[in-house]
N, C-alpha and C positions, 0 to 999 in steps of 0.2 A: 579419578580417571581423567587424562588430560587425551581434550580429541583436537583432531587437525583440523584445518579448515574443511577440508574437503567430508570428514567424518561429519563435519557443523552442518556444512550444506543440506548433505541429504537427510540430515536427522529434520531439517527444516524444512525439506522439501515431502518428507514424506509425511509431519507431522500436520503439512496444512492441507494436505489432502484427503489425511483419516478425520480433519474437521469438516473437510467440505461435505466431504459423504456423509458426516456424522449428520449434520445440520438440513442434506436433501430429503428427508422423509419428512421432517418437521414443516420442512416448507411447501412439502407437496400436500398437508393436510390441511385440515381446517381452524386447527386451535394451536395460534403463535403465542396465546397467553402475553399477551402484551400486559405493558405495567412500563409507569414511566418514574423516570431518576430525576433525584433532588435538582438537576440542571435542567430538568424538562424534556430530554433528550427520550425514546423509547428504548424498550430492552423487549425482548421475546427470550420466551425459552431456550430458542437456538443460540442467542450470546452466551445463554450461562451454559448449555450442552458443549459449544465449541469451545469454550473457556476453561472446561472440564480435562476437556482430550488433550487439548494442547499444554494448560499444563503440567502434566501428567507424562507426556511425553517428555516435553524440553526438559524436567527435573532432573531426566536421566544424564543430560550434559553438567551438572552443578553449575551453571551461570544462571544468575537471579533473573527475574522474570518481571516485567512492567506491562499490566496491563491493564486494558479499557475494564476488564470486569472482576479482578482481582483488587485486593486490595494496596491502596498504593503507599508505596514505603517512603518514609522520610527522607528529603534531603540529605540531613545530616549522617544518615546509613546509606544512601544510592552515591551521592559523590565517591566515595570510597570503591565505589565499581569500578574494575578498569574493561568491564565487558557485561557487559548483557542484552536479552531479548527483550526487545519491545514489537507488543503482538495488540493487533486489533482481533479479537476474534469472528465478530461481523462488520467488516467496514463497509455501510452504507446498508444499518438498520432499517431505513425509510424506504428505501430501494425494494428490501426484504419483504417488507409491509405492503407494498403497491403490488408484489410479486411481477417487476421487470426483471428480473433476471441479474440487475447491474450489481449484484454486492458480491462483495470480497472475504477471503479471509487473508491477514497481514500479519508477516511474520519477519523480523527485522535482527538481524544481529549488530550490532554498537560496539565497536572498540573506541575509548578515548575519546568518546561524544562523534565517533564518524560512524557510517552505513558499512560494515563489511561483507553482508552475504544481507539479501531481501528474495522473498517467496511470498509470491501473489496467488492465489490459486481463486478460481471463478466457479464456481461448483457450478452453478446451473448454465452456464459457459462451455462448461467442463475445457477452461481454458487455462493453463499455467504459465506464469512468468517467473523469473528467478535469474538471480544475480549473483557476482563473486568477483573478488581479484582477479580469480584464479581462471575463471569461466568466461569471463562477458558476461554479454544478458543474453537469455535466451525465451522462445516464446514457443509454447506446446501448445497445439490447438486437439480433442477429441482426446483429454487424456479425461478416465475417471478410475485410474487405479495409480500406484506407486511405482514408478521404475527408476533404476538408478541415476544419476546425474550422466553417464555416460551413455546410457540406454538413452534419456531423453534428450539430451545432444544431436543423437542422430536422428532423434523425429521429430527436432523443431529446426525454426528458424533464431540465424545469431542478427540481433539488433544492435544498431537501427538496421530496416528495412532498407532495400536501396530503392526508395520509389521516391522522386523527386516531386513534392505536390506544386501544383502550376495555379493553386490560387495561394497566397499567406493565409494560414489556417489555425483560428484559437478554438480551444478547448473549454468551455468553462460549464459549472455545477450545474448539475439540473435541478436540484432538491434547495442549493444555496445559491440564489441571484442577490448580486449586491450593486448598488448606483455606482459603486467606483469603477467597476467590472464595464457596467455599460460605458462610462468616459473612457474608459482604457482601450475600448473598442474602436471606440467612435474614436481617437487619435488615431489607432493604426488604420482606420481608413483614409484619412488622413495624406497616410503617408506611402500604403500601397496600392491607392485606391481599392480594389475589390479584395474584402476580406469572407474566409468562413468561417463559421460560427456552428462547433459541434457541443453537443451538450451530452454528456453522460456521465452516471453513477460512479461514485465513491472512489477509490484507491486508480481507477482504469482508467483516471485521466492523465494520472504520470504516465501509465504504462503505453498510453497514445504521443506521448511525449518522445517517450526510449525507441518507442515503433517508427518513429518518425513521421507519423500520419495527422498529426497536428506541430505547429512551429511554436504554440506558446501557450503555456496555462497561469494565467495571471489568479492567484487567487487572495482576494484584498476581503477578504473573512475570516474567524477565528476556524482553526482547526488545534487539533492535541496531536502531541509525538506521534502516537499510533497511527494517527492516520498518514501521515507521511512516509514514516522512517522507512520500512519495505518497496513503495514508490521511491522514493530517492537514491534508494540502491541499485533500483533496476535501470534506471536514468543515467547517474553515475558512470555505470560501468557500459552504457554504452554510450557514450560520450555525449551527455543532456548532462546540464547544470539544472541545480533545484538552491534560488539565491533569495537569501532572509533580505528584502527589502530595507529591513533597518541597519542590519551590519554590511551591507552589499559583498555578505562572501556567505557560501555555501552554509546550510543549515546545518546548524551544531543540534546534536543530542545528549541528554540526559542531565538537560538543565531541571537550573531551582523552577522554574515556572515554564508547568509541561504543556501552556499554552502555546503555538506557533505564532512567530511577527507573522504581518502578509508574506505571503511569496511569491515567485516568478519560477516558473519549471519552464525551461527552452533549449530548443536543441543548438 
């Protein structure tokens, strides 16, 4: 069965929503069953519960699936993709753990190593972002059910925001602070004298990005595909660059090493 984009969208959009809700009772309780990966990285039950729903859903489109808690398929068989989903099922584990509220679920479609449709959904937020050619980006605040792309059109906002910020405003990791991060600061003071410095959780720092409510997220630490690829989308399509420091041109996916260079997301 071959679907359209707009079939893609909302299978996307509605599949990261049945994980957010999957995933809010487990975070509302006491046992996240933590246990940590050969990288050191943490996993709760809720990675492997949201990693379940989603995919389980996406199977239903036949486009392969890469993700943070599946297992991951060889080069030699993913090159040959000319499309698939790359899904973080809980982006910003740590986030999860502290119970701030800041994690995501990331759901990313790839054509030809590019972002064609990204679905961010913030369950304990109950906040949704999602992206498309075909759409813009748009930003749902107060959703905790499924509605169609056109439904939820008319009850968000289309990004960027038109809010002009009157200080130059970076964005960087709250969970990942790095010495470069602080140089890279300290030059843009530099240069606009007074900068702001917001820090928040996981995937939501693109989508501060695409909102316009930050001017730049320098981020000079390791991340993996998933964690971008659905941020970059949303970015994208509302006219934010998300730029691979080392190739100074936009961030390719479904490379041999699904390590990210640094990067620079700005609007």
């Amino acid at each position: 069965m071959h679907m359209n984009q707009s079939e893609l969208l909302n299978i996307a959009i509605e599949t990261a929503i049945k994980a957010g809700l999957g995933i809010m009772p487990i975070y509302q309780s006491d046992d996240f069953n933590i246990s940590e990966k050969e990288n050191k990285t943490p996993l709760t039950k809720a990675d492997l519960a949201a990693n379940e729903i989603i995919s389980t859903q996406l199977l239903k489109t036949n486009i392969p699936i890469l993700s943070e808690e599946g297992s991951i398929t060889s080069f030699e068989t993913r090159k040959t993709w000319k499309k698939l989903w790359i899904v973080d099922p809980i982006d910003g584990t740590k986030e999860f753990i502290k119970r701030n509220d800041e994690f995501t679920v990331n759901i990313a479609l790839i054509e030809n190593g590019q972002p064609v449709i990204g679905v961010i959904y913030a369950p304990a937020l109950k906040t949704l972002y999602f992206a498309s050619m075909i759409t813009g980006t748009y930003k749902i605040e107060d959703i905790d059910s499924y509605h169609s792309v056109e439904r939820l059109i008319e009850l968000g906002q289309k990004l960027p925001l038109q809010n002009q910020l009157e200080t130059f405003t970076v964005v960087a990791s709250r969970s990942h602070p790095s010495m470069e991060t602080s140089m890279f600061i300290d030059a843009l003071r530099k240069k606009h004298g007074e900068v702001n410095t917001l820090s928040i959780g996981s995937s939501l720092k693109l989508c501060m990005i695409a909102e316009g409510s930050a001017n730049v997220y320098p981020r000079f630490a390791p991340t993996m595909e998933w964690d971008i690829a659905a941020g970059h989308a949303i970015c994208l399509f509302a006219k934010a660059n998300v730029i691979d420091v080392k190739t100074e041109k936009q961030m390719t996916y479904n490379r041999e090493n699904l390590t990210n260079n640094w990067f620079m997301a700005s609007t």
